[in-house]
N, C-alpha and C positions, 0 to 999 in steps of 0.2 A: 768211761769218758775219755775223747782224746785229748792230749798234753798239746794244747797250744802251740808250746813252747819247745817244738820235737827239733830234733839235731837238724832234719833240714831247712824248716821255716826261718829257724835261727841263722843258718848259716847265710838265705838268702837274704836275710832282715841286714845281717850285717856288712852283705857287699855293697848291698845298695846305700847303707851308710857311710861306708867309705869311699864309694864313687861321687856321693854328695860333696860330701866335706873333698875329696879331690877336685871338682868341679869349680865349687867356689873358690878354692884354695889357686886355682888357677887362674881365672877370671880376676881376681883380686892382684894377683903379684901381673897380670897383661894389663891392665889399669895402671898398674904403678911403676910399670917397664916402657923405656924408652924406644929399646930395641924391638924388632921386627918378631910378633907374636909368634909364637911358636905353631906346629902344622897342629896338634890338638889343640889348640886354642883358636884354632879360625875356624880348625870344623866345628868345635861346641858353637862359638862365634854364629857362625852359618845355619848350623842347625836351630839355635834359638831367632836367629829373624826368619827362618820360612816358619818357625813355628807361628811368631807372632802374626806370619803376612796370612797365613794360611786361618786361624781365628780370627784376626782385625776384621779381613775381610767382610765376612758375613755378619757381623757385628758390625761394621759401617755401611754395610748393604742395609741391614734391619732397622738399624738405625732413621737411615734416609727413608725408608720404606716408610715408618710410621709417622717421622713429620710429614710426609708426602699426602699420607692418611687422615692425619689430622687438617694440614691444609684444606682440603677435598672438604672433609667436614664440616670448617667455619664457613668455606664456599658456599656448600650448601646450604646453613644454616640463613646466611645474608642474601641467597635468593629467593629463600621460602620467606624471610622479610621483607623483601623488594616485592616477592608477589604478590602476600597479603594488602601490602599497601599501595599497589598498582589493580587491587580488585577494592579497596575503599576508597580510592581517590574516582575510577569509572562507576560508582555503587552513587558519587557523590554529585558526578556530573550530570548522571540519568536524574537523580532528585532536581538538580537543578535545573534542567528543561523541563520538566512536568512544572515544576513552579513557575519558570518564567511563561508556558504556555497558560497555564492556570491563573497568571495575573494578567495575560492578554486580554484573556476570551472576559475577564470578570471586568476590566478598562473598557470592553467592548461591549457589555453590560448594562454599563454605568452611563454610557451614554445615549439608553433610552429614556431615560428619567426626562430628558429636555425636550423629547419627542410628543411623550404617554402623559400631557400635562393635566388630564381630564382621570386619571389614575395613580392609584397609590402601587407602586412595583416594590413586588416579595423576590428577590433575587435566592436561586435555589441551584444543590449540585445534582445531577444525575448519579444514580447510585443505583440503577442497575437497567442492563438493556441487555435483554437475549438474540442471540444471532437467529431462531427461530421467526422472530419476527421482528427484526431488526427495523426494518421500516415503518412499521407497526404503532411500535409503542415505549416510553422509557417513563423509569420509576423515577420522581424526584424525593428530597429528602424534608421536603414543607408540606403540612394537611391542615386539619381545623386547628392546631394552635396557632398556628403562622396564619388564620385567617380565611383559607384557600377552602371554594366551593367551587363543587361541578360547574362546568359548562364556562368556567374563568379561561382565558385565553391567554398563552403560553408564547414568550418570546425569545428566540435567537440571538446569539451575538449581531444579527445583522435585520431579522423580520419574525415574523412569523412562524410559528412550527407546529402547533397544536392547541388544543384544548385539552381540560383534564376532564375528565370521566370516570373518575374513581376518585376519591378522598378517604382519609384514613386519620389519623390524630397526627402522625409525624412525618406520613409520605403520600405521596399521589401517585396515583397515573395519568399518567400525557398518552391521548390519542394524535401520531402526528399527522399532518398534511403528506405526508408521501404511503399513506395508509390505502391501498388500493382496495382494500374489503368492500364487500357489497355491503355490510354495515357500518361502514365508515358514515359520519356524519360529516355532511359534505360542511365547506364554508361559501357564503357570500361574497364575490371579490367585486373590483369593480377596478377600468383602466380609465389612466386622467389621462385622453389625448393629448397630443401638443398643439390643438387649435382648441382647448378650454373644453371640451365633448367628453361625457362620459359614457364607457360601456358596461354596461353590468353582466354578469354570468358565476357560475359555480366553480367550482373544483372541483372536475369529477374524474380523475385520476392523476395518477403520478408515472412518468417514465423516468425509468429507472437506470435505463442504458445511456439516456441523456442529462439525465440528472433536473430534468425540468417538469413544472407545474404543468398539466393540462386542464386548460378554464374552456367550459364550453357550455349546453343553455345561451348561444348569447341572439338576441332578437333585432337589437340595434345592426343599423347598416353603413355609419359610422365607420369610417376610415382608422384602424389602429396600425401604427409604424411600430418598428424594433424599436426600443429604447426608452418607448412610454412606460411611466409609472404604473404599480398595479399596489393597488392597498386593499383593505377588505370595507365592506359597502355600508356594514351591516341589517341588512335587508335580512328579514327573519331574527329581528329584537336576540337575537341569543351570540350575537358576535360584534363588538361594539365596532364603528366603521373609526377609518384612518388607518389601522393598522398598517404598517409595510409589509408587504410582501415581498415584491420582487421586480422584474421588469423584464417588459415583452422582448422574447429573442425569436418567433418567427409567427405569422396568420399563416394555418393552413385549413386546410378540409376534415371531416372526422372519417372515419372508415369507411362510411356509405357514400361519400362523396359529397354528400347534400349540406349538410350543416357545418359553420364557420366554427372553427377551435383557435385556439391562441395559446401558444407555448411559452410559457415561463419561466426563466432564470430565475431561481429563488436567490432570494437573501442571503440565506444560511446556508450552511453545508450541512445536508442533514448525515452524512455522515463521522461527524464530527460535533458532538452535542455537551461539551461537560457541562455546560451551567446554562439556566434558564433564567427568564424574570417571568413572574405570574404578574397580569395589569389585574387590578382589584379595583371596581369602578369605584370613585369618591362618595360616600354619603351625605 
């Protein structure tokens, strides 16, 4: 085994001992001298601050670097909070126009009651309508416990929009008036001229490009203008008469030329249906 402790190791163990103690021994009496340090004592002197500037450095570099780091970090941290809560405050707005349109169309509603006085009105949500037949037909959320039977007549925030044709315990279906099927079950309508005249005729389709009712059947020769009322007649006992519909936006011709048609401004938008009232005739 080797002697640790061999003549050379020792002898450098103890230069470098005595260069210490020389070192300090110097440094201590140039602290406590007045006079102009001596040329070893400036270069120790000199040597020990480029040592310090030469470590400080990177060590005040490192330094800065990681508050720099951590800055970046709470930054972060406070805009992942600003986002979250700028994605709950728009989460909060969007609830808020669905409700305030949802307490429109329901005020809109409500003001068939004073109309439909010969009827008890079941106000109801639509809860489902396929873009398949979008025109077609919508599910509401009323059946036999709410009272609600076939062939009851279905209204808009503004007239008209269908019958139902399906009953269920908790929901129906609505066939609406913009229903162009050849089995669509037409309705009875009927216009209140502006000289007291009525004209009677069907709904026997929907334009869809123009968004208006086509009534045609019609036999009367009767004068109708744009802007005459059109309610339904109830002619054929299965559609009770008054209902609104809508109002005349032009007389034309039907596609043969020969027979008088009447274009309709509906009431309603049938694009736009959340809630119904069902009229339920009084017993």
């Amino acid at each position: 085994m080797k002697n640790p402790f061999s003549s050379r190791r020792l002898v450098i163990a103890v230069i470098i001992a005595i260069l210490t103690i020389a070192i300090i021994t110097i440094s201590s009496n140039a602290r406590n001298s007045k006079a102009e340090p001596s040329l070893p004592s400036r270069v120790l002197s000199d040597i020990t601050g480029w040592t310090a500037q030469v470590v400080g450095t990177p060590v005040k570099a490192l330094t800065t670097s990681v508050a720099s780091v951590q800055q970046l970090l709470n930054t972060y941290q406070e805009n992942e909070k600003l986002t979250t809560r700028i994605d709950e405050l728009a989460q909060a707005k969007v609830q808020l126009q669905t409700l305030q349109a949802e307490n429109k169309a329901l005020k809109n509603q409500l003001n068939l009651d004073s109309t439909l006085t010969d009827f008890k009105v079941v106000n109801a949500v639509v809860i489902s309508r396929s873009p398949s037949n979008w025109q077609s037909q919508i599910i509401i959320n009323k059946g036999t416990d709410a009272g609600l039977k076939r062939n009851m007549s279905v209204m808009g925030s503004g007239g008209l929009v269908g019958r139902i044709v399906q009953v269920n315990t908790t929901n129906s279906k609505v066939e609406l008036i913009s229903d162009n099927s050849q089995t669509a079950n037409r309705f009875a309508i009927r216009v209140a001229t502006s000289n007291g005249e009525v004209v009677d005729g069907i709904i026997s389709g929907f334009n869809q490009t123009k968004n208006e009712i086509i009534m045609s059947n019609i036999t009367s020769q009767t004068e109708v203008k744009k802007g005459d009322m059109v309610t339904t007649s109830g002619l054929g006992g299965v559609t009770p008469s008054g209902l609104y519909v809508g109002k005349v936006d032009a007389v034309t011709k039907d596609e043969g030329g020969v027979s008088k048609q009447i274009l309709i401004k509906p009431a309603t938008d049938f694009n736009n249906i959340p809630v119904v009232s069902v009229a339920i005739p009084q017993s």
